[in-house]
Backbone as numpy.savetxt, mean C-alpha at the origin, in Angstrom:
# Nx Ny Nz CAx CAy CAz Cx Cy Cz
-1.88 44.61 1.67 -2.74 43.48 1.98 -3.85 43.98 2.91
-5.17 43.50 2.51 -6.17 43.94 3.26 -6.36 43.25 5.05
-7.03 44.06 5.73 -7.05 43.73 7.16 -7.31 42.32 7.06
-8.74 41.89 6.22 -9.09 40.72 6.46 -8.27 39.09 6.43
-7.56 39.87 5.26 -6.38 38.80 4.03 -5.53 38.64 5.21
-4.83 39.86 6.34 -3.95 38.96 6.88 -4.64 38.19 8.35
-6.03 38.93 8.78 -6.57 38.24 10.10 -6.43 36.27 9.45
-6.93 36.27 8.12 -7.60 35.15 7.57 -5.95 34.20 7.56
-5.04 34.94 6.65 -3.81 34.56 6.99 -3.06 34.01 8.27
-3.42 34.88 9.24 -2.90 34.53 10.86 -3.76 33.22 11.35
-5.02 33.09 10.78 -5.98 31.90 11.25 -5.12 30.81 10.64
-4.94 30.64 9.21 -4.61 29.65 8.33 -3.26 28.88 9.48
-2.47 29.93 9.72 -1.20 28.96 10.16 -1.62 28.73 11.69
-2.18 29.78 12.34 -2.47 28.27 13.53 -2.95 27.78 13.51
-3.98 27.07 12.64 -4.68 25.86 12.34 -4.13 25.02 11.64
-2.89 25.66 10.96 -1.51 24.38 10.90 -0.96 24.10 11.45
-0.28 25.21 12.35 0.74 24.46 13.60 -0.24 23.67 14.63
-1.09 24.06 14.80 -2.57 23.41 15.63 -2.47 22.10 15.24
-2.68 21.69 13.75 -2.80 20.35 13.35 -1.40 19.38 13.71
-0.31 20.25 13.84 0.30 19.38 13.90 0.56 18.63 14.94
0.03 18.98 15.88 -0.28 18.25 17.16 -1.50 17.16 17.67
-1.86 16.78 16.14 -2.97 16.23 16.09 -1.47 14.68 15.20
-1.47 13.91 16.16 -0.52 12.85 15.23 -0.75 11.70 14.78
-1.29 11.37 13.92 -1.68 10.00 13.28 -0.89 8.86 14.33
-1.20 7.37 14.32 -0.73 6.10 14.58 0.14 6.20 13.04
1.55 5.54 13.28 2.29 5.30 12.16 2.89 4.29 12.62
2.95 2.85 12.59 3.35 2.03 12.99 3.84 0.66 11.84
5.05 0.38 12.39 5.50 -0.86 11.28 5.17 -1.97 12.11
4.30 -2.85 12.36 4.32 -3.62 12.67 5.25 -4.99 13.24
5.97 -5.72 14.10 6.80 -6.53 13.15 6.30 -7.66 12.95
7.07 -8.32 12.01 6.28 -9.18 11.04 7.55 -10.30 10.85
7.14 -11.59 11.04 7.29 -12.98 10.76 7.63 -13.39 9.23
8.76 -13.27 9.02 9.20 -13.15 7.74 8.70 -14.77 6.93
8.63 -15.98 8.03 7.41 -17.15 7.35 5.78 -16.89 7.20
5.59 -15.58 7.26 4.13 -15.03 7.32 3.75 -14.42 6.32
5.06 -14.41 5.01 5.06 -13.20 4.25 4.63 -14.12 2.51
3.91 -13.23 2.07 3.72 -13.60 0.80 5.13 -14.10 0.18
6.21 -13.27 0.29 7.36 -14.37 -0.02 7.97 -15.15 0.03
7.25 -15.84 1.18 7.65 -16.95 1.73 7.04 -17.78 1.01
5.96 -17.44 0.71 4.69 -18.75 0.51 4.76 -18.61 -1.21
5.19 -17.71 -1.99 5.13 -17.76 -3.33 6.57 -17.92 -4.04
7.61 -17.50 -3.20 8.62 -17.65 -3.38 8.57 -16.07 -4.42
9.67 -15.57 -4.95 10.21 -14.97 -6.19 10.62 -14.82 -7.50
10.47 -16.53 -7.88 10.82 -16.71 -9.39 9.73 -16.57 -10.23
8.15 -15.95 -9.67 7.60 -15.67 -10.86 7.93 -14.43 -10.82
8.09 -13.75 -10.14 8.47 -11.55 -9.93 7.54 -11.05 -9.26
6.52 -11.66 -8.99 5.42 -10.82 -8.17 6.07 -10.36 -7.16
6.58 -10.80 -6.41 7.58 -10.64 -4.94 7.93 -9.25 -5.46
9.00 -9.47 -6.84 9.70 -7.85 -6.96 8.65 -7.22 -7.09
7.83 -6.97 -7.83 6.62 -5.97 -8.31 6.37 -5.58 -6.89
5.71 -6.40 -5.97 4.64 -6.37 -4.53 5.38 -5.07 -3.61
6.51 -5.33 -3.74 7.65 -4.65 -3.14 7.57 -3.79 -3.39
7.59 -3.48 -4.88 8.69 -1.99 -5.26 7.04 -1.43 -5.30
6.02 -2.00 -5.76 4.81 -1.08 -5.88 4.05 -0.81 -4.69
3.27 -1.88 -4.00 2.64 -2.07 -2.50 2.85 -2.01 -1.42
4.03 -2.38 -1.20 4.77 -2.53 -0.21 4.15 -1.01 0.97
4.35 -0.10 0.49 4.01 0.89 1.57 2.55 1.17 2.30
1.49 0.80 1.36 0.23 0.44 2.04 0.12 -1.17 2.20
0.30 -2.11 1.59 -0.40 -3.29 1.22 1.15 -4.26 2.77
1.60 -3.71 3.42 2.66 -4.71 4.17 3.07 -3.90 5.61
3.70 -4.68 6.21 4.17 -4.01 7.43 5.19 -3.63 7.41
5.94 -3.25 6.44 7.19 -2.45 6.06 6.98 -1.08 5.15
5.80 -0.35 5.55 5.94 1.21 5.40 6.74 1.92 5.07
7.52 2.60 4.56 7.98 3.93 4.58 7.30 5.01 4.77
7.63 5.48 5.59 7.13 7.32 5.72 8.24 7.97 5.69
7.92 8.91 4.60 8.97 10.04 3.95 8.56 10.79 5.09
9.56 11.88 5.05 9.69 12.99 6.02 8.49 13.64 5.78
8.08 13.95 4.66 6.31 14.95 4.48 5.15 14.10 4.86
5.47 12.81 5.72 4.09 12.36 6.58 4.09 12.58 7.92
5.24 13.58 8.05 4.96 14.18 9.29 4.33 15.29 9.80
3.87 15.83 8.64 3.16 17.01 8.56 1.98 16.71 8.04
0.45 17.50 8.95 -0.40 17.13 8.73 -0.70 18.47 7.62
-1.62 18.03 6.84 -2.58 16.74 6.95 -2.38 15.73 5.95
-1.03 15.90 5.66 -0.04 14.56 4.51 0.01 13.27 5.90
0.20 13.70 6.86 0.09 12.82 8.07 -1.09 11.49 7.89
-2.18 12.60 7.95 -3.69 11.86 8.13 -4.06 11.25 7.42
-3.62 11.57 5.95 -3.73 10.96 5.15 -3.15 9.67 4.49
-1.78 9.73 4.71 -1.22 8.74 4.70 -1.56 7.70 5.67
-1.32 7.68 7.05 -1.86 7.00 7.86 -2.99 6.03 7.44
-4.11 6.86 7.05 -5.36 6.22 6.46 -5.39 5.62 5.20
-4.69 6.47 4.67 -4.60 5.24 3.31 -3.26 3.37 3.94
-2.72 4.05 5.00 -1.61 2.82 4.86 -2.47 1.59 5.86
-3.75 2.25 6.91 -4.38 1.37 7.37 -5.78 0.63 6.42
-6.40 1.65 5.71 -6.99 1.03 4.46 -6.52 0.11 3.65
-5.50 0.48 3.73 -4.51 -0.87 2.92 -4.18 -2.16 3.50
-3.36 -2.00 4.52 -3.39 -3.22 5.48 -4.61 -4.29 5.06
-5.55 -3.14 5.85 -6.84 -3.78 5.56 -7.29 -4.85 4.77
-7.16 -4.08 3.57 -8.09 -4.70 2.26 -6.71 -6.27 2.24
-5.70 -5.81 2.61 -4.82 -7.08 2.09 -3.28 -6.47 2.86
-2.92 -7.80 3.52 -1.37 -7.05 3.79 -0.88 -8.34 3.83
0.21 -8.06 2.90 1.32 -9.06 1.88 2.55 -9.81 2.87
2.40 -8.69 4.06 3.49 -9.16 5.31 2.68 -10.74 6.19
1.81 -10.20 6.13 0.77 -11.35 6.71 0.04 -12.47 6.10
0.63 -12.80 4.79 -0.15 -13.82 3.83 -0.93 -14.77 4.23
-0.08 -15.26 5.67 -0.37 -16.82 5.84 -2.13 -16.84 6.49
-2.43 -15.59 7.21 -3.79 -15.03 7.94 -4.62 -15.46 6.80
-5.02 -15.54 5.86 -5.91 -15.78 4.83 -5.70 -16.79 4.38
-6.99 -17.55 4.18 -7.19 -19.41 3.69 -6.59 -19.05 2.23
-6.23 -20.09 1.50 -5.88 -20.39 -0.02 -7.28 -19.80 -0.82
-8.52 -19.45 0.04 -9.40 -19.05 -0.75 -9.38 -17.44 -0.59
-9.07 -17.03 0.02 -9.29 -15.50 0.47 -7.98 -15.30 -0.51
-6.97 -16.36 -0.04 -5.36 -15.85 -0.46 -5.76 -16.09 -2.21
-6.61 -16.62 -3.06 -6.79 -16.25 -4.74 -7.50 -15.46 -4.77
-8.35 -14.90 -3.97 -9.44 -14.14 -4.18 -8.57 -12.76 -4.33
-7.69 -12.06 -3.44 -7.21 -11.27 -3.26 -6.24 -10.94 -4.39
-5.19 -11.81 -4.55 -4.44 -12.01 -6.24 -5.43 -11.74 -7.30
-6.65 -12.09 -7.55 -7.54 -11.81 -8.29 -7.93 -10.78 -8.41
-8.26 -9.70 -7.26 -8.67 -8.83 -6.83 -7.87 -7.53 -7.19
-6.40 -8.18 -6.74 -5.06 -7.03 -7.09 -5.03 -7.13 -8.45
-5.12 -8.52 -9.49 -5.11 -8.13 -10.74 -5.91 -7.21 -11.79
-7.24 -7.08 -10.87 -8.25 -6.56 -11.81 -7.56 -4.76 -11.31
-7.05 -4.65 -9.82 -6.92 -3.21 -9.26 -5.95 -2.59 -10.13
-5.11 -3.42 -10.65 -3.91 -3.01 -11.51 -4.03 -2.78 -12.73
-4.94 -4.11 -13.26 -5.36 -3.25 -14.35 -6.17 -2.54 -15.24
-7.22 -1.64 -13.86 -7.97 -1.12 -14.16 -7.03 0.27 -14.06
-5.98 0.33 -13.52 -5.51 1.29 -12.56 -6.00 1.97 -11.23
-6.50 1.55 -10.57 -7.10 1.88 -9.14 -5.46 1.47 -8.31
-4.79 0.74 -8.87 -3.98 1.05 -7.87 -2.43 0.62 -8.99
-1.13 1.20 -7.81 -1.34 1.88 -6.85 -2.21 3.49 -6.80
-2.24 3.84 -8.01 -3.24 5.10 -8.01 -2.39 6.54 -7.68
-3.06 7.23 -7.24 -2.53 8.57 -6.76 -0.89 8.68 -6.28
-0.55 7.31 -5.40 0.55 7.43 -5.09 1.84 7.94 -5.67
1.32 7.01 -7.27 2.66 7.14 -8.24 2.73 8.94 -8.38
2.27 9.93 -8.11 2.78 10.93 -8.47 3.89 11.64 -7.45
3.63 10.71 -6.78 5.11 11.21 -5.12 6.22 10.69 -5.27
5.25 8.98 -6.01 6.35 7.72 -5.99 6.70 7.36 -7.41
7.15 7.82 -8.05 7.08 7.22 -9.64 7.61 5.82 -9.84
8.36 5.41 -9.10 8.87 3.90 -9.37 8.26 3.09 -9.05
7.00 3.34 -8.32 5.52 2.62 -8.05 4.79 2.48 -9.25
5.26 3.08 -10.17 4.20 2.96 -11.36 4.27 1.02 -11.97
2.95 0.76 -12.17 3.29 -0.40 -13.25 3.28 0.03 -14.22
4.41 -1.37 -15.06 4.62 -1.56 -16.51 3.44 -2.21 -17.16
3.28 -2.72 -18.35 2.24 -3.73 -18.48 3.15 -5.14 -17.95
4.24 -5.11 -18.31 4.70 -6.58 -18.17 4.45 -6.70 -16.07
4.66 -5.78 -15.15 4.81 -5.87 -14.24 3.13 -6.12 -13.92
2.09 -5.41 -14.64 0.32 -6.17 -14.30 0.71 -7.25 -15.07
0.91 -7.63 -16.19 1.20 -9.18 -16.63 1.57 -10.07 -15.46
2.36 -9.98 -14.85 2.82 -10.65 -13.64 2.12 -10.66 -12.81
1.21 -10.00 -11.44 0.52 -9.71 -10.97 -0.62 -10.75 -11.59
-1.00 -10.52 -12.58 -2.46 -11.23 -13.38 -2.30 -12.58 -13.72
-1.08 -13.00 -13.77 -0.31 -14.61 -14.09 -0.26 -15.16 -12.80
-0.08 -14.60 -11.98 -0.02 -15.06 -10.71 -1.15 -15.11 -10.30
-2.39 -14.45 -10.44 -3.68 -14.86 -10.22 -4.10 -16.05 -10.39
-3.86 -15.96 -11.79 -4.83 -17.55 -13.07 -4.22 -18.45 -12.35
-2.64 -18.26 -12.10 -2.08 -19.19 -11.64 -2.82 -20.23 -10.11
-3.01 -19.14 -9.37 -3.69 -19.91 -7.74 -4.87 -20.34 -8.23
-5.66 -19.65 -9.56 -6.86 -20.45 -9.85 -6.59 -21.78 -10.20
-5.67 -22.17 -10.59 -5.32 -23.68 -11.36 -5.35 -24.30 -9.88
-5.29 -25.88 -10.00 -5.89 -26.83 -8.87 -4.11 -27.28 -8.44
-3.50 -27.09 -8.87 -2.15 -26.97 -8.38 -1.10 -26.47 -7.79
-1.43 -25.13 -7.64 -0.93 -24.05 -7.48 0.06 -23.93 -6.37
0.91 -22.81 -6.59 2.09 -22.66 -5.81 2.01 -21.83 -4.38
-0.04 -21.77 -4.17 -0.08 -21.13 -2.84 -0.22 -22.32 -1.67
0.68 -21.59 -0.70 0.76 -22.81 0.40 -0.72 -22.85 1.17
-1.16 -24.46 1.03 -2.01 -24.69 1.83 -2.33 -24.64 3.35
């Protein structure tokens, strides 16, 4: 191995062990289980199961972090995608958003699903994150659904 290959080598890992002292916020929030999209939609259409088994780790305050988000820069990344997520919508917190934000968002997740934008990249860590069609069927029924003037989202 040439001089350079291992100086360049010796750089590479302390700028890993380096990073790892660099530690993301990873935080579960806690969360008001009358605050939760399952509260307010209940489970007998399945969205609940879907929300769960697919979103749940960015889109709620019940995270998982596998042991490889402790290592950066799977760290940083995760982190940022799980606060991007929050963000755009978090399913632990339903009740925070009016009945208009709260269809807009169902609307929003239906088109994300089935454009595939989401969950996206994840499913290759997470495969049981993947949707079915019947599981975007659900997701997208539950949309039309809050559009109707009746609907099963709590006012």
């Amino acid at each position: 191995m040439s001089r350079r290959l291992k100086q360049a080598a010796v750089v590479l890992v302390l700028v890993f062990v380096a990073a790892q002292f660099v530690r993301p916020e990873r935080l579960n929030p806690p969360t008001d289980p009358g605050r939760t999209i399952a509260a307010h939609l209940g489970s007998s259409s399945g969205l609940v199961t879907v929300l769960d088994r697919a979103c749940s780790d960015c889109h709620s305050n019940r995270t998982a972090w596998p042991w490889y988000t402790q290592l950066a820069p799977v760290s940083w990344l995760m982190a940022s995608a799980v606060h991007e997520g929050r963000k755009a919508v978090n399913f632990s917190d339903w009740t925070a958003y009016s009945p208009e934000q709260q269809r807009m968002l169902l609307t929003v997740s239906c088109s994300d699903v089935s454009d595939g934008s989401m969950p996206g990249l994840w499913t290759l860590l997470h495969p049981e994150t993947r949707l079915s069609s019947q599981d975007i069927a659900i997701v997208c029924a539950a949309a039309r659904q809050t559009d109707a003037p009746a609907s099963g989202v709590s006012r």
